[in-house]
C-alpha positions in Angstrom: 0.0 0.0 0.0 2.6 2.6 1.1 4.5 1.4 -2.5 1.7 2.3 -4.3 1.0 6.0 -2.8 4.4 7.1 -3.2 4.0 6.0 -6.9 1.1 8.3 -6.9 2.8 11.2 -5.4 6.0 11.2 -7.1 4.9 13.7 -9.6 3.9 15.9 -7.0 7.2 15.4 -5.4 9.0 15.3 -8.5 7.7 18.9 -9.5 9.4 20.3 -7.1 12.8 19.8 -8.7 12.0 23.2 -10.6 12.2 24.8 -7.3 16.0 24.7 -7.3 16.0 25.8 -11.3 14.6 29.1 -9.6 16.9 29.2 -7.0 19.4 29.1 -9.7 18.5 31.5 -12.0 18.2 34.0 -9.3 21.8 33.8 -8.5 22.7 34.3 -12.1 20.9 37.3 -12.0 17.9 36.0 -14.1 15.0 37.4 -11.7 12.0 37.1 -14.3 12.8 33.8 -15.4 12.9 32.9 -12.0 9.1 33.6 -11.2 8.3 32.4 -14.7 9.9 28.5 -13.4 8.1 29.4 -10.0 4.6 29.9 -11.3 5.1 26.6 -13.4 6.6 24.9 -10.4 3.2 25.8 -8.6 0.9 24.9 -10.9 2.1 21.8 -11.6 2.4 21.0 -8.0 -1.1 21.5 -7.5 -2.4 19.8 -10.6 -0.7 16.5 -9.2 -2.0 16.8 -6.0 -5.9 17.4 -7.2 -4.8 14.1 -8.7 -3.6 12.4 -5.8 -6.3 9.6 -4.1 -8.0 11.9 -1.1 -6.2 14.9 -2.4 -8.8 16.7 -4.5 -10.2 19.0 -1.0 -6.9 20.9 -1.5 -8.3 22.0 -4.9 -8.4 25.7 -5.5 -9.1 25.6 -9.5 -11.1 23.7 -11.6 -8.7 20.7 -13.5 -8.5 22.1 -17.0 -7.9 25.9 -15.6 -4.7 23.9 -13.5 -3.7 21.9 -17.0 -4.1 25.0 -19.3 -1.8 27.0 -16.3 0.7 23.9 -16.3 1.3 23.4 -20.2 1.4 27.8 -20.4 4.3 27.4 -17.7 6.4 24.5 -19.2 6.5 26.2 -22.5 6.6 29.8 -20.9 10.0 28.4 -19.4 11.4 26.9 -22.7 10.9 30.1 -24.2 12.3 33.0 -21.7 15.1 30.1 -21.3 16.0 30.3 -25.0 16.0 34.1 -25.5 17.9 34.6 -22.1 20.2 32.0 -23.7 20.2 34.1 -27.1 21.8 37.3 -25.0 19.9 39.6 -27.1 20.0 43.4 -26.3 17.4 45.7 -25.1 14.8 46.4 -25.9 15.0 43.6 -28.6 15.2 41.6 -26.1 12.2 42.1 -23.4 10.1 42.8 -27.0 11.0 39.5 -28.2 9.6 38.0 -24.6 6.6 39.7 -24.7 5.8 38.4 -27.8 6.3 34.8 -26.5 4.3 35.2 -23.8 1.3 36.3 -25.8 1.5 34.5 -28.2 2.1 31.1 -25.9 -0.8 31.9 -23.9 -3.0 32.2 -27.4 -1.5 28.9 -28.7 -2.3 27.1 -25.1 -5.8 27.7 -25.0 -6.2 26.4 -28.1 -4.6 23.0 -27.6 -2.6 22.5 -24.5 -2.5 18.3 -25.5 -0.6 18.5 -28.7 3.0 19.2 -29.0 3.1 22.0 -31.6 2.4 23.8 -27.9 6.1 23.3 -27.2 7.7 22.6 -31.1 6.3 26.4 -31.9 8.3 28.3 -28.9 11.6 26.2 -29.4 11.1 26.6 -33.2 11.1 30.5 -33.0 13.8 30.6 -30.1 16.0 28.7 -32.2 15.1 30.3 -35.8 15.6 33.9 -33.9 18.6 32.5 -32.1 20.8 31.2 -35.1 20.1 34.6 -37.3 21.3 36.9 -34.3 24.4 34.4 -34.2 25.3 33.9 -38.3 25.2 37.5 -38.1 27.5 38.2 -35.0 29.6 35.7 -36.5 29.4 37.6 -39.8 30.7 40.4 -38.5 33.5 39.1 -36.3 34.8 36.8 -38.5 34.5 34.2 -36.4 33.0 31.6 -33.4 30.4 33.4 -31.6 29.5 33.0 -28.7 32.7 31.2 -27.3 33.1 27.0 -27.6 32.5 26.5 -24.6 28.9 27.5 -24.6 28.1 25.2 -27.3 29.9 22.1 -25.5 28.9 22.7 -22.2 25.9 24.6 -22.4 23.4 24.7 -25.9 24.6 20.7 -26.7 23.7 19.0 -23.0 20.8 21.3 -22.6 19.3 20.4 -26.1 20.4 16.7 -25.6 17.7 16.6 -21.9 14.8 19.1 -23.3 14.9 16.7 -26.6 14.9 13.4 -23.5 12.3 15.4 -22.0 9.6 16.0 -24.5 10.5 12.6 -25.9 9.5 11.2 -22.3 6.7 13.7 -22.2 4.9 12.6 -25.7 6.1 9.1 -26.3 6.8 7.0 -23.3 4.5 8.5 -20.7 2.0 5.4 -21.0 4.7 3.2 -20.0 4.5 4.0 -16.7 3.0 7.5 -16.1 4.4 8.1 -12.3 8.0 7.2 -13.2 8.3 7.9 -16.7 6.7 11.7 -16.0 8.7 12.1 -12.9 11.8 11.5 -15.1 10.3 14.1 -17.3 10.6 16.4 -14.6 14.0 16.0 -13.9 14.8 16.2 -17.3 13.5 19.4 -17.9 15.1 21.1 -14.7 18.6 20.3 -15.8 17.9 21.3 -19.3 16.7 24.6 -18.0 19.5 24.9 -16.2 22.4 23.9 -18.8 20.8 26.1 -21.3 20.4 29.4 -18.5 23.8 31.5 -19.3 26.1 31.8 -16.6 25.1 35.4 -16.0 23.4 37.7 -16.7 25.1 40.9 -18.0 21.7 43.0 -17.5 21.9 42.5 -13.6 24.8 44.5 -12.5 27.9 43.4 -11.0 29.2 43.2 -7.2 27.8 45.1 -4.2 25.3 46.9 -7.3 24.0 43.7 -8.7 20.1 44.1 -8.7 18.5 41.8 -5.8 15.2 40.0 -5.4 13.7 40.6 -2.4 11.0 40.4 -0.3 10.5 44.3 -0.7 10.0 43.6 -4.7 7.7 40.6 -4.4 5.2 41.8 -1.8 5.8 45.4 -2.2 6.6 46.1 -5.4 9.1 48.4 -4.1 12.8 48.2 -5.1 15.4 46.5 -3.2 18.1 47.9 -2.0 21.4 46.6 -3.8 23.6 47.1 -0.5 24.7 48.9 2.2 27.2 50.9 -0.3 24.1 52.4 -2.1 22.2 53.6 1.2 25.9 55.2 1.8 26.3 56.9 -1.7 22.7 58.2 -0.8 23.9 60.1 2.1 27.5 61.6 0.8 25.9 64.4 -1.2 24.7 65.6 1.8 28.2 65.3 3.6 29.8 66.6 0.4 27.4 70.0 0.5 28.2 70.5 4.1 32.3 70.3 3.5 31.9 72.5 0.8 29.8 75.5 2.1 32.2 74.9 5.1 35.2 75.6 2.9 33.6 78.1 1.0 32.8 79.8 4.1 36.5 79.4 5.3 38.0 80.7 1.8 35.9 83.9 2.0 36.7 84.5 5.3 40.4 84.3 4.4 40.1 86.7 1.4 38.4 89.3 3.9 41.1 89.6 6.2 43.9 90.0 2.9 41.2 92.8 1.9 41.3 94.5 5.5 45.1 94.0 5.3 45.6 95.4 2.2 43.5 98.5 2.7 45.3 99.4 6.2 48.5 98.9 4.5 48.0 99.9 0.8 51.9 100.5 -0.1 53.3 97.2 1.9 54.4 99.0 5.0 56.3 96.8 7.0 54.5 96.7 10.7 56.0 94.2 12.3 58.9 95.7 13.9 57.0 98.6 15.2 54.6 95.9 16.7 57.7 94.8 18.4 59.4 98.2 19.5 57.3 101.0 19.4 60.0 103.2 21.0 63.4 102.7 19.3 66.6 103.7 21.3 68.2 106.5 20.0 71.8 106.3 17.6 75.1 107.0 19.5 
């Protein structure tokens, strides 16, 4: 009995592995495509517990609203994944993801079963992908990016998301719990291979942009670091030396003034300072 429950619930569990993908991504700097794997994280979640034996009461959507918001997610992420991958400049770049997302969410609602729900964002990535390359590669005259992304990054990352939709579309009646669960995991490291190292949009050191708790709940900014709340408060500092100096340096050039008008041909005063009475020559 215990056996078969935690076959039922190892796609629950097994969601969860795109918990860490967001964990991830947030240290590399990639803060939207952190909620995006978040929000698909959830909903899947939730869509295998509703399917869970004696599970159904924690149902908050109807099943097909939880399917349509799980299929959206999973190709949501494939898609922000790619054109982060792409390293496109802005605003090309936040243009091209808004398109995505619209046009996903269009292409979902009208079949979230099929697989031209995934083929459609990873053909357009790609397409969009290797014409911003040829021509980088045009103009440099060479490799672009480096090797190393293309060995250690774009080949593994294509080699799981091809192992994943092939689990996904071809194998799942197998055995749904473990072949899907493998789907999962296949997916998250896929994600995670293809996610550059870092993203060059998110600052650098004590300024690199933050997600907080301020920005989630809030929607307030972060604050980057104690050396911002600092540079906040030197212009104040730096007007208070300088009216101090310029009170000092006016000050200075009224007494050579006063001076200068008590003296006007450079009469020497200091030795009658000294001796005002002079002894008389022998």
């Amino acid at each position: 009995m215990g056996a078969f429950v935690a076959k039922l619930l190892l796609p629950t569990v097994s969601s969860l592995v795109l918990l860490p993908v967001a964990s991830v991504a947030t240290k590399r700097g990639f803060h939207s495509e952190a909620l995006v794997y978040f929000f698909t994280m959830f909903f899947t979640m939730i869509l295998h517990v509703c399917e869970g034996p004696g599970l159904s009461i924690l149902c908050f959507m109807r099943h097909e609203v939880l399917e349509y918001f799980t299929t959206y997610g999973t190709a949501l992420s494939m898609w922000v994944t790619l054109i982060a991958l792409g390293d496109f400049d802005e605003p090309r770049r936040s243009s091209i993801t808004m398109f995505g997302v619209l046009t996903i969410a269009v292409r979902t609602y009208q079949d979230r079963y099929g697989y031209g729900v995934y083929s459609g964002p990873i053909g357009s990535a790609v397409f969009i992908i290797t014409v911003t390359w040829l021509q980088k590669m045009k103009e440099i005259r060479g490799v672009y990016p480096d090797k190393r992304v293309y060995t250690q990054q774009v080949g593994p990352g294509c080699c799981f998301g091809a192992l994943a939709l092939m689990l996904r579309f071809y194998f799942q009646e197998w055995d749904y719990s473990y072949v899907h669960s493998f789907y999962h995991l296949s997916l998250a490291v896929s994600l995670v291979l293809l996610l550059p190292k870092k993203n060059r949009y998110a600052g650098t050191g004590r300024g690199a942009a933050k997600l907080g708790c301020l920005t989630l709940c809030c929607c307030t900014i972060s604050p980057g670091s104690t050396k911002d709340k600092k540079n906040k408060k030197d212009p104040l500092k730096k007007e208070e030396k300088t009216t101090k100096t310029e009170k000092t340096e006016k000050e200075k050039k009224g007494e050579e003034r006063k001076e200068h008008m008590d003296h006007p041909h450079g009469e020497a005063v200091g030795p009658a300072l000294q001796d005002p009475h002079p002894a008389p020559l022998p």
